[in-house]
C-alpha positions in Angstrom: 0.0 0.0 0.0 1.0 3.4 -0.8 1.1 6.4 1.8 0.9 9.3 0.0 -2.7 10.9 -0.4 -5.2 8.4 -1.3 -4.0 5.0 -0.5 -3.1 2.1 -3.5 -3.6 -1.1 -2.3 -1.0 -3.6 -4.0 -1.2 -7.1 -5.1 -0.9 -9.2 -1.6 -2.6 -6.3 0.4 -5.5 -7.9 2.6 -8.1 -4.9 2.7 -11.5 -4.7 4.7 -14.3 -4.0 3.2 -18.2 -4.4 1.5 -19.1 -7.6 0.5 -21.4 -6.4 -3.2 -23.4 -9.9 -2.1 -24.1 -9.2 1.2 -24.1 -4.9 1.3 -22.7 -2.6 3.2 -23.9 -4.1 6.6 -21.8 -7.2 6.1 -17.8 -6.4 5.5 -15.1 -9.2 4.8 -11.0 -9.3 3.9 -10.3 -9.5 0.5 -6.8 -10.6 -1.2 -5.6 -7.7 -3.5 -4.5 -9.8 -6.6 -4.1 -7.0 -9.2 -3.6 -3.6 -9.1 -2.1 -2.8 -13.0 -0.5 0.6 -12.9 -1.0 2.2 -16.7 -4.2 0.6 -16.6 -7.8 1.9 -16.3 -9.0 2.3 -12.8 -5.7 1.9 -11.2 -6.0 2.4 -7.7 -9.8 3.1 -8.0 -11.0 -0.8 -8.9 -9.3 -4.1 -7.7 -9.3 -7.6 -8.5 -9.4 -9.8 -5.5 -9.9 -12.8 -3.8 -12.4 -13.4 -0.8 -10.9 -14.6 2.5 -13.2 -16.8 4.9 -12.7 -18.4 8.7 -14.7 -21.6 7.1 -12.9 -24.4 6.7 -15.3 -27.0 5.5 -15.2 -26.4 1.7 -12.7 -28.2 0.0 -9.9 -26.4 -2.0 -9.9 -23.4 0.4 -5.9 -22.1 0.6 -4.9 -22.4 4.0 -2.8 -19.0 5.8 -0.8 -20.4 8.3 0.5 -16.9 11.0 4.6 -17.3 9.6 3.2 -16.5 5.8 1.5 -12.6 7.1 4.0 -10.6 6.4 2.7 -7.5 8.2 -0.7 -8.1 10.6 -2.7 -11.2 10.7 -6.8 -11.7 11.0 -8.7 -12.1 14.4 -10.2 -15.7 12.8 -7.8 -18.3 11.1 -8.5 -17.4 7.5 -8.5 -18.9 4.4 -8.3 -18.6 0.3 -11.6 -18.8 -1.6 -9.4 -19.4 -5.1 -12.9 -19.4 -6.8 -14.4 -16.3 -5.6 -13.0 -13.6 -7.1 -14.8 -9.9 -7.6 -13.4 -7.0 -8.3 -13.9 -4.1 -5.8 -14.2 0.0 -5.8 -11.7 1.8 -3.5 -14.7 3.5 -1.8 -16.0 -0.2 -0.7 -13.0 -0.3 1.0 -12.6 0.7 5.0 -9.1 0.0 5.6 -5.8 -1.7 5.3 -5.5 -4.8 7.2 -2.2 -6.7 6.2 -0.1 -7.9 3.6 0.7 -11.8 2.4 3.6 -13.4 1.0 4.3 -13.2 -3.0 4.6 -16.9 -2.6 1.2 -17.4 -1.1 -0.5 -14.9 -3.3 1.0 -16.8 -6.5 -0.5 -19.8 -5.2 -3.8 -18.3 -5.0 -3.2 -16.7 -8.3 -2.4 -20.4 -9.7 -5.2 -21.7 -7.7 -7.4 -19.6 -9.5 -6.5 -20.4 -13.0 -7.3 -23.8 -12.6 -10.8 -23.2 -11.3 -11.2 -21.2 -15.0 -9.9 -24.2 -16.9 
């Protein structure tokens, strides 16, 4: 994330914010997956992953503490790899953390599969 002005969440940023399914009302984490600077929307619209605290769909990406780099979540969290949305910078209420590279590739990877 950026700290100058308005902030630019960055590809392995976990943000806070709406959930579009569930409104305003009902916030989640999300995993930043791309933030393409030089393209349209940068740092207004974000492509990301949902995080959960359920663990009894198969295929969810475990986040074990040693791979936060900066932070952490109050629940054990996990990768949806099939649930991505994209996001509006005014959906989102804060920073929370930041993942590894190596984690978010594997959610990355994770979610190319589930397109195949």
């Amino acid at each position: 994330m950026t700290d100058e002005g308005i902030p630019i969440f960055e590809r392995g940023d976990v943000v806070y914010g709406d959930d579009p399914f569930k409104g305003e009302e009902r916030a989640r984490p999300w995993l930043v997956l791309s933030n393409h600077e030089g393209r349209p929307f940068h740092g207004e619209q974000y492509i990301t992953l949902t995080l959960t605290s359920k663990s009894w769909m198969e295929g969810l990406i475990e986040i074990p503490e040693e791979r936060w780099i900066r932070g952490g979540t109050p629940a054990k969290s996990r990768i949806v790899p099939w649930s991505v949305q994209s996001i509006d910078r005014e959906d989102i209420d804060f920073w929370q953390d930041r993942l590894e590279t190596a984690l978010v590739d594997e959610a990355v990877t994770a979610l190319t599969e589930e397109l195949q």
